[in-house]
PLY file of the C-alpha trace (Angstrom):
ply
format ascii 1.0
element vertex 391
property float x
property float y
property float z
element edge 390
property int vertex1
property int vertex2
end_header
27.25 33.14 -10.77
23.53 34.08 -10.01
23.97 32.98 -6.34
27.65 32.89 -4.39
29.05 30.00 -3.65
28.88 28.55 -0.46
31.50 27.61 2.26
31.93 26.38 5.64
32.28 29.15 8.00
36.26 30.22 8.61
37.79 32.29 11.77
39.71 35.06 10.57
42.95 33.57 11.49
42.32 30.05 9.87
41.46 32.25 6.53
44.87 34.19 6.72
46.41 30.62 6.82
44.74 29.98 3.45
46.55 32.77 1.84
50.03 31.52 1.12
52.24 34.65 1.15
54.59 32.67 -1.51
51.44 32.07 -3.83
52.24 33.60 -7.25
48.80 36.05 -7.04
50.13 37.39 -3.89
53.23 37.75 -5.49
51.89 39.42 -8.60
50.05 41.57 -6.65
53.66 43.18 -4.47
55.04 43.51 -8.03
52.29 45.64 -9.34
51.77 47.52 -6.64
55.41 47.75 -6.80
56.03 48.86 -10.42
53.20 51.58 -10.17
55.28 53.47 -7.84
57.69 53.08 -10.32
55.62 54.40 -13.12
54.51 57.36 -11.28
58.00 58.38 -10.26
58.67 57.99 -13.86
55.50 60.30 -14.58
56.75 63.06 -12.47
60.32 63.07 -13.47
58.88 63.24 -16.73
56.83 66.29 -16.16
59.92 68.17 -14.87
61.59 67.90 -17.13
62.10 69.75 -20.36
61.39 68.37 -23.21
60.38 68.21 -26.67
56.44 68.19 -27.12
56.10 65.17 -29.36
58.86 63.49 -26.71
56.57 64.06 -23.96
53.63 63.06 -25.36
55.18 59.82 -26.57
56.65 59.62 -22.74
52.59 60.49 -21.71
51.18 57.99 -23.58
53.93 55.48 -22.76
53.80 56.06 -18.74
49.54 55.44 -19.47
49.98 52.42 -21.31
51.75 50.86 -18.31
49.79 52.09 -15.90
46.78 50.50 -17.01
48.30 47.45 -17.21
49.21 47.10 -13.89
46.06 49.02 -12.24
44.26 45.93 -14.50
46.18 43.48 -13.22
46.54 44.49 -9.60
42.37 44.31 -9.56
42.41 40.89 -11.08
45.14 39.30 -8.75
43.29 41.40 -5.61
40.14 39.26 -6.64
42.20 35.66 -6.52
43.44 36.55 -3.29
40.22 37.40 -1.88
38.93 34.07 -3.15
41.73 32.47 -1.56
40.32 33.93 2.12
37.17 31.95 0.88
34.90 36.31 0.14
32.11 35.49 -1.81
32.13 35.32 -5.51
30.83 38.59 -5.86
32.29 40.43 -3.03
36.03 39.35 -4.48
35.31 40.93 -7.49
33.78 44.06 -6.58
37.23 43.89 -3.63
39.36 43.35 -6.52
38.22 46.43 -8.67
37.75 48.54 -5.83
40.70 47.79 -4.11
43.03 48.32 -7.37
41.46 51.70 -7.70
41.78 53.01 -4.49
45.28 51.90 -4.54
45.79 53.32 -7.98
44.45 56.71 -6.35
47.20 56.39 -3.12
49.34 55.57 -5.13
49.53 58.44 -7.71
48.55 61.05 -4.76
51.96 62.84 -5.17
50.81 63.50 -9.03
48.56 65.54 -8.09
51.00 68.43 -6.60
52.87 68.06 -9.81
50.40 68.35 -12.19
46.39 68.14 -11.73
45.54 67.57 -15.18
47.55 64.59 -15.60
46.59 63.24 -12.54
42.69 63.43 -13.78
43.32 61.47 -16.86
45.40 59.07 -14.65
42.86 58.46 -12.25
40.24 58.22 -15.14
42.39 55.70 -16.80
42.85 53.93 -13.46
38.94 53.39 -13.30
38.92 52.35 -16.51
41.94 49.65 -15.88
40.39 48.08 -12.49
37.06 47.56 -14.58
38.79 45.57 -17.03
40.84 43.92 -14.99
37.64 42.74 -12.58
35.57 42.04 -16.15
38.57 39.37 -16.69
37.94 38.43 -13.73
34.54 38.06 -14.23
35.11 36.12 -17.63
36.84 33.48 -15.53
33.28 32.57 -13.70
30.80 33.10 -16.04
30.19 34.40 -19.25
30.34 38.20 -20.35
26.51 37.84 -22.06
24.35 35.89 -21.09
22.09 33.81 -23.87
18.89 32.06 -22.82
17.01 29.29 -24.69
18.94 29.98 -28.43
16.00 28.21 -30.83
17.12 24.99 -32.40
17.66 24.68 -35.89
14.89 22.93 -36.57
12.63 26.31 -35.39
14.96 28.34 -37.34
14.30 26.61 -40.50
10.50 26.56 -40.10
10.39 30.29 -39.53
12.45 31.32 -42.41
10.47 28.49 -44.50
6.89 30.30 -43.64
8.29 33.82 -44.25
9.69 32.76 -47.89
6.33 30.96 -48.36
4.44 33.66 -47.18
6.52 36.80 -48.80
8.09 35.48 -51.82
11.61 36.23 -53.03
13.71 38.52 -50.27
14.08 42.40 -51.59
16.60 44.64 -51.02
16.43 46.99 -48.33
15.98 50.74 -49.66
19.24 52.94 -50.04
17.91 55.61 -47.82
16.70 53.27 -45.39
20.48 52.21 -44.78
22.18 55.59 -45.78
20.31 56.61 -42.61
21.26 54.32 -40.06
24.66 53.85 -41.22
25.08 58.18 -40.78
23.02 58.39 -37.76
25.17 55.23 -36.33
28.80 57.36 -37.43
26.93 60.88 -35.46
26.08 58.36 -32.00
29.10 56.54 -31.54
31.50 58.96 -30.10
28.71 59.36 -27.62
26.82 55.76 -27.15
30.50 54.24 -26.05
31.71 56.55 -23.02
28.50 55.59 -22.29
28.19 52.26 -22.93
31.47 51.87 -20.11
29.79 53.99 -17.85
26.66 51.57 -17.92
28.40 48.15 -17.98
29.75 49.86 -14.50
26.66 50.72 -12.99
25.03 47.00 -14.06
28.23 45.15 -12.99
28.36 46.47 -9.23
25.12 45.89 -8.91
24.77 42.32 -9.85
28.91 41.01 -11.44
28.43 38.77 -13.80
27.61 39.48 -17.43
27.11 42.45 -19.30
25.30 41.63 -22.15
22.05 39.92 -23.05
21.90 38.40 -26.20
18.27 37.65 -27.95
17.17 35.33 -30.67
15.09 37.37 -32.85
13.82 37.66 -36.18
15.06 39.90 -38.74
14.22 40.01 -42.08
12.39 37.63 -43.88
12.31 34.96 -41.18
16.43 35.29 -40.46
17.17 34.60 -36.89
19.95 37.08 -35.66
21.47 37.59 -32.15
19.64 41.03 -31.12
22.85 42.54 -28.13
21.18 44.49 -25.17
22.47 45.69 -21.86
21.49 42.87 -19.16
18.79 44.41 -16.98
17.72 41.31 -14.92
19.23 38.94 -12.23
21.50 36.36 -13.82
19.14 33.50 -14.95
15.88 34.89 -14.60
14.69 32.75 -17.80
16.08 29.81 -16.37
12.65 27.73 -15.61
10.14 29.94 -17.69
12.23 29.93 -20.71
11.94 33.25 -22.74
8.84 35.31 -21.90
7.69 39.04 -22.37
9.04 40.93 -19.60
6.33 42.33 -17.19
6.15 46.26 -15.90
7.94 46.57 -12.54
8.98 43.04 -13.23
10.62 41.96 -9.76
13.26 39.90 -11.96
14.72 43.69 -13.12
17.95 45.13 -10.97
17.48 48.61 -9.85
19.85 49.90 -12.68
17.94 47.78 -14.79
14.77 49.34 -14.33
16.34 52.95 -15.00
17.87 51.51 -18.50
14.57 50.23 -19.49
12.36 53.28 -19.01
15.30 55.21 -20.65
16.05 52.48 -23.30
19.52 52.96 -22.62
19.64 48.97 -22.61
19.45 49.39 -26.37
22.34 50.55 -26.90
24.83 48.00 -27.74
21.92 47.45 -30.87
24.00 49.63 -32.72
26.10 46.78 -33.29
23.34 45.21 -35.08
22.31 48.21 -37.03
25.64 48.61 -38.32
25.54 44.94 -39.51
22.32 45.65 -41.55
20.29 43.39 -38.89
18.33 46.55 -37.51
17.34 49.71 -38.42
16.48 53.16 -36.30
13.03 52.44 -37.05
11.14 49.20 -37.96
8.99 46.81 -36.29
10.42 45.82 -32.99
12.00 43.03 -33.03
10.36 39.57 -31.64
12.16 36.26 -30.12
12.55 33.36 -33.15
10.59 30.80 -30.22
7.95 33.63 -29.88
7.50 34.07 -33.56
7.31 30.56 -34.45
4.26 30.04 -32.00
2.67 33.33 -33.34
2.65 32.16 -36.58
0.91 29.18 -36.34
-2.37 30.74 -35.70
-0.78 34.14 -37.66
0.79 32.96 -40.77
0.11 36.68 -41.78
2.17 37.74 -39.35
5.35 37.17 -41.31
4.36 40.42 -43.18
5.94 42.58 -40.70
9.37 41.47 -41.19
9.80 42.91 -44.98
11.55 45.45 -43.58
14.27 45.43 -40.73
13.24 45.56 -37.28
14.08 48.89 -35.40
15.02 50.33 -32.38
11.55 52.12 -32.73
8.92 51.62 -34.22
4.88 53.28 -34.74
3.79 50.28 -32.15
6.29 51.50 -29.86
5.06 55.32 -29.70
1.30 55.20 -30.80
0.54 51.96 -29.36
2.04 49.66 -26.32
4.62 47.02 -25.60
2.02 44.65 -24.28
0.17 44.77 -27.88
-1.35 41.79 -28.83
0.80 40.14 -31.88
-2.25 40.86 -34.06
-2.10 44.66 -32.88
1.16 44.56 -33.17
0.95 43.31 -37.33
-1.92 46.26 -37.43
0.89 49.07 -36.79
3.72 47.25 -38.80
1.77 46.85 -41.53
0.69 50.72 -41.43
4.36 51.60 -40.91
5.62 49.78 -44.04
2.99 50.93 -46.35
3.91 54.70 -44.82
7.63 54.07 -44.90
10.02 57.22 -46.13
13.06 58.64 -45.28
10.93 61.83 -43.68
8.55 59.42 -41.68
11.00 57.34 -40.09
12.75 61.24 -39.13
9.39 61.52 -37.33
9.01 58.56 -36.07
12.06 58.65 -34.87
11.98 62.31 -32.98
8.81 60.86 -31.15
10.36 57.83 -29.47
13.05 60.69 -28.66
10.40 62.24 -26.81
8.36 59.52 -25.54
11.92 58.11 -23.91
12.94 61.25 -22.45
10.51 63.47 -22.17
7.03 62.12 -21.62
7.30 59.27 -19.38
9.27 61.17 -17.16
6.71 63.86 -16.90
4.80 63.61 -13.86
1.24 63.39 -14.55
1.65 61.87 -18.27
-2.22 60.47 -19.32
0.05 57.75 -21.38
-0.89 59.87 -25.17
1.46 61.29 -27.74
0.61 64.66 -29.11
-1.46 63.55 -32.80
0.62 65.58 -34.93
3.89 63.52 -33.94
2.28 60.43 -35.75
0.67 62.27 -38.71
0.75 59.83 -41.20
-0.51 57.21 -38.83
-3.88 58.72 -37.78
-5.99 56.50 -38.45
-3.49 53.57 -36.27
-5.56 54.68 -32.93
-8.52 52.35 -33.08
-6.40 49.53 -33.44
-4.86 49.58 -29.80
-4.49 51.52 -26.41
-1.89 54.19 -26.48
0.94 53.42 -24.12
0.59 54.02 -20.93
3.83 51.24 -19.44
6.67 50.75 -20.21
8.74 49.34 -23.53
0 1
1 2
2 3
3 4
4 5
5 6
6 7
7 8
8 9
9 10
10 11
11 12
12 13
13 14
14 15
15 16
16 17
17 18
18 19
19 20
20 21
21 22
22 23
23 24
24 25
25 26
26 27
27 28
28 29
29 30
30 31
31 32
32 33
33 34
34 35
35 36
36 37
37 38
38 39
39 40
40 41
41 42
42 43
43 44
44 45
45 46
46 47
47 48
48 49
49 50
50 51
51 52
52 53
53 54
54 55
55 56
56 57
57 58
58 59
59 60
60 61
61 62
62 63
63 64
64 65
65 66
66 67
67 68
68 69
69 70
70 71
71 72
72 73
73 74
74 75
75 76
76 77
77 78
78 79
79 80
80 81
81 82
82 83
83 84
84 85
85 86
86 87
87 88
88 89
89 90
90 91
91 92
92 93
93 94
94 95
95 96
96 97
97 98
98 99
99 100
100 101
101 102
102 103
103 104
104 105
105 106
106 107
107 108
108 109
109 110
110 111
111 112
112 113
113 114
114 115
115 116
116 117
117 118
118 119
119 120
120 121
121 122
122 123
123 124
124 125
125 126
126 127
127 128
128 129
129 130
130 131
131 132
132 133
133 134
134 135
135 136
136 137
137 138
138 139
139 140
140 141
141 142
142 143
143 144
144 145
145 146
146 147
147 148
148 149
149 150
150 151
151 152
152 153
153 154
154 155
155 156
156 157
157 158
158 159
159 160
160 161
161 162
162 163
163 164
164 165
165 166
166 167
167 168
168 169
169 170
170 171
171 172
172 173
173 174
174 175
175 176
176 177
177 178
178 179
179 180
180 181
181 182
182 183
183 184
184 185
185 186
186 187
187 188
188 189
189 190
190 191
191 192
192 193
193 194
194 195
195 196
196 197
197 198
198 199
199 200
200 201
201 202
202 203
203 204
204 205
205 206
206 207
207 208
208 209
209 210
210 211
211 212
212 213
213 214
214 215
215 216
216 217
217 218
218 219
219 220
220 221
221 222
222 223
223 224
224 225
225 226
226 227
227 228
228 229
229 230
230 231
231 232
232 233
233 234
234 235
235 236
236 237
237 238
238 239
239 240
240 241
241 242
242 243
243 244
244 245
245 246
246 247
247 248
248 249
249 250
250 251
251 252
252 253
253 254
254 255
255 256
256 257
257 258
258 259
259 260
260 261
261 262
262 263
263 264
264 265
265 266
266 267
267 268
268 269
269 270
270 271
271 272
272 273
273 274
274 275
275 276
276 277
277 278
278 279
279 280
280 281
281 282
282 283
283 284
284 285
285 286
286 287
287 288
288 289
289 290
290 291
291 292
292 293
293 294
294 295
295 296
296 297
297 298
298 299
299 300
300 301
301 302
302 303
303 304
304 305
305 306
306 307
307 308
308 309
309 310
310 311
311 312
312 313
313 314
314 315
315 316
316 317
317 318
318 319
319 320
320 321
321 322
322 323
323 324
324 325
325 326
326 327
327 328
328 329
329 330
330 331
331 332
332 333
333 334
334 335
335 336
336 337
337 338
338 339
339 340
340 341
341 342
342 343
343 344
344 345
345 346
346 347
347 348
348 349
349 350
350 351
351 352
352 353
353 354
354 355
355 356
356 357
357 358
358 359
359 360
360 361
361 362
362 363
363 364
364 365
365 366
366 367
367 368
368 369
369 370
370 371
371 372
372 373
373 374
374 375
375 376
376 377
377 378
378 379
379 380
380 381
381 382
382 383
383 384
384 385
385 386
386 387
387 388
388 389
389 390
């Protein structure tokens, strides 16, 4: 899926001969397009007429139900026939999801003099429906996340072996520490997943293909766990460097992709993890298990930073940079956990708030976070160069 495939040029005519009128997607297709009509005859009949309000909202929710059904399956059968004229990988699926929505929009038009309201949600729903129809789509090609270079067992072992060696018996991870990322998960959720659709959207028309990105990192005490984050790069861009640090304006990043790094909205789906007790709000960021294991053969200290788990942010993150060194890096960890309190991480926290979406957005930012928003970590500025790039 990172490049189209190829095929032997085709007049127009001679592609219209490929597309058997009688093939069952074409067919599938009429009978959705056909059964819409249907639905939203249904829809305004129901609207006119008077009935009991727990009736019509059954009736509502009913008409919906079917309707997204057939937008999604009108954009899914749109996308076989456009393979069938030989369009491009990607252009048949973004003509598949566009297609079923504009025809989802023609199709309801008479709604609209009936009752606007209902039309909105309709045409909301619609959107909705042709995305998941052309994500099935998708899922036929290639993957919905994409996973580079998982470590082998063998690394896995070794990691987790020099952490136990190195920290002992595993402790518990305090009750606040989890009381807060469990309540602060409940408060984001009816926000981070309207949002979450919206940017799947915006990353699949760029570049269709997957969604996700899924990262081998280490959690605590040397466990490797499957970090989730919103794919920001071309499909395969780890495919002959195997997993590296990503570089400031790093060519490999899609447009969108750029815009949900410098606003870390590619971190969102880490909620996941958080609610699974494999991240926390704040913590060391986490590290790849392939990275790790190299650091700690020259570091065996490093394993230190991983008595706690990693975070979405973290003190390196706002007082230092993303390109620390991994012995800068253990420097702030290790000055986080010693500091580590329910009212610290609130701080810690409300300054990656800031840094996010305030301060590198600020035109003429020198790079430095105000001193009192680190406090207890005053003393962390001779250990590295505040940030001045990006996460």
């Amino acid at each position: 899926m990172s490049q189209s495939k190829s095929y032997s040029p085709f007049s127009s005519s001679s592609r219209l001969g490929r597309l058997s009128f009688a093939s069952p997607y074409f067919l599938a297709s009429l009978g959705c397009l056909f059964l819409l009509e249907k639905v939203v005859l249904w829809q305004i009949s129901s609207y006119s007429a008077a009935v009991e309000p727990l009736a019509a909202w059954f009736s509502y929710g009913l008409q919906w139900g079917c309707e997204f059904l057939l937008v999604a399956s009108l954009a899914f059968t749109l996308d076989q026939n456009l393979r069938a004229l030989h369009v491009s990988t990607r252009n048949s699926l973004r003509g598949g999801f566009l297609g079923a929505w504009l025809i989802s929009w023609i199709v309801t038009f008479p709604l609209w003099r009936v009752s606007p309201p209902l039309a909105f949600l309709g045409a909301s729903g619609s959107l909705l429906a042709a995305f998941c129809g052309a994500l099935l789509a998708t899922a036929r090609v290639v993957p919905l996340w994409e996973e580079n270079s998982p470590p082998k067992e063998e690394v896995q072992r070794r990691v987790r072996a020099q952490h136990l060696l190195s920290l002992g018996a595993e402790v518990a991870v305090p009750r606040w520490k989890r009381a807060l990322d469990i309540g602060l998960c409940l408060v984001s959720l009816p926000f981070a997943i309207p949002l979450s659709l919206l940017i799947a959207l915006g990353i699949w028309l760029e570049d269709p293909g997957a969604i996700f990105f899924v990262k081998n990192s280490v959690g605590r005490w040397g466990r490797n766990f499957r970090q989730i984050k919103f794919r920001t790069m071309i499909l395969g861009a780890e495919l002959g460097s195997g997993p590296t640090l990503a570089l400031e304006n790093d060519p490999r990043a899609l447009r969108f992709g750029r815009f949900l790094r410098k606003s870390a909205l590619d971190e969102l789906p880490q909620l996941w993890n958080i609610l699974r007790g494999e991240m926390s709000f704040v913590g060391p960021r986490p590290q790849r298990t392939l990275l790790v294991d190299t650091y700690l053969q020259a570091l065996p200290q490093y394993a230190e930073r991983h008595r706690l788990p990693p975070g979405l942010s973290g003190l390196a993150q706002v007082a230092g940079s993303y390109y620390l060194t991994p012995l800068q890096k253990l420097r702030f960890d290790r000055l986080y956990i010693r500091h580590a309190s329910l009212g610290y991480d609130l701080r810690l926290l409300a300054a990656a708030f800031a840094l996010t979406f305030y301060y590198r957005w600020k035109p003429g930012w020198n790079g430095r976070l105000p001193r009192h928003w680190l406090h207890s970590a005053k003393h962390a500025g001779g250990f590295a160069r505040p940030s001045t790039g990006q996460r």
